[in-house]
C-alpha positions in Angstrom: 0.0 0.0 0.0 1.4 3.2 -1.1 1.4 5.8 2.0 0.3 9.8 1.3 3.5 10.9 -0.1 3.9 7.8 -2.1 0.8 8.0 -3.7 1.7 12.3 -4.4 5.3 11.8 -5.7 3.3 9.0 -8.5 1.0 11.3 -9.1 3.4 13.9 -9.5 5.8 12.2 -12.0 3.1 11.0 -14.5 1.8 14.3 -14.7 5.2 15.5 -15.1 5.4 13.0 -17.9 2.3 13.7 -19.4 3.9 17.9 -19.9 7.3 16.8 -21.1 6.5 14.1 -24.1 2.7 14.1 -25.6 1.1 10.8 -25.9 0.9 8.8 -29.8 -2.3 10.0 -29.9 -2.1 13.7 -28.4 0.6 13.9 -30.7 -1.2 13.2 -34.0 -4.1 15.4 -33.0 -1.9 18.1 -32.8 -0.3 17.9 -35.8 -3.2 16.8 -37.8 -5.0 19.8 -36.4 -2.3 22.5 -36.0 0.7 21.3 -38.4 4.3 20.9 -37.1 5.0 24.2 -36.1 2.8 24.5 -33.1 1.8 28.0 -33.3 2.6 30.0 -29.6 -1.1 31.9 -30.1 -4.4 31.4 -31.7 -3.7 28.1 -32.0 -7.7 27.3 -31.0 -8.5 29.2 -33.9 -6.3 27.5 -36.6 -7.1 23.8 -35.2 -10.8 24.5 -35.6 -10.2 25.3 -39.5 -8.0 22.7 -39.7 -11.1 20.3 -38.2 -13.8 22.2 -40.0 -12.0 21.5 -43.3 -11.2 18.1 -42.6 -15.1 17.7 -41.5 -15.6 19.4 -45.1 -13.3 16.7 -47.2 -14.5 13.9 -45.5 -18.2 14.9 -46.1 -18.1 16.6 -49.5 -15.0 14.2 -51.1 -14.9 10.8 -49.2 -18.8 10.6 -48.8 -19.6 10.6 -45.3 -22.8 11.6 -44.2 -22.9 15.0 -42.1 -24.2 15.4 -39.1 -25.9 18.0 -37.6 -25.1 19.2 -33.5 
């Protein structure tokens, strides 16, 4: 059984790990959604075109049915 500080110093070193080096899939997100020049600001804005035009190609090129939220 892990005591109290145990328990924080895990807790503290996967979060640290989770900051330094983005998980597969975090990772591919990001640069599907933002490039690979992660831009410093407005990167909300750009990853939502990014994702809106993806949504686009897959609907209007691929065939997928759109759906409505």
């Amino acid at each position: 059984m892990l005591d109290t500080h145990s328990l924080s110093r895990t807790i503290n070193a996967r979060k640290r790990d989770r900051t330094r080096v983005p998980r597969p899939f975090e990772r591919e997100i990001a640069v599907s959604l933002l490039g690979l020049k992660i831009p410093m600001s407005d990167w909300q804005d750009r990853a939502f075109d990014h994702l809106a035009e993806k949504c686009a190609y897959l609907i209007h090129v691929r065939g997928y049915e759109a759906w409505a939220i």
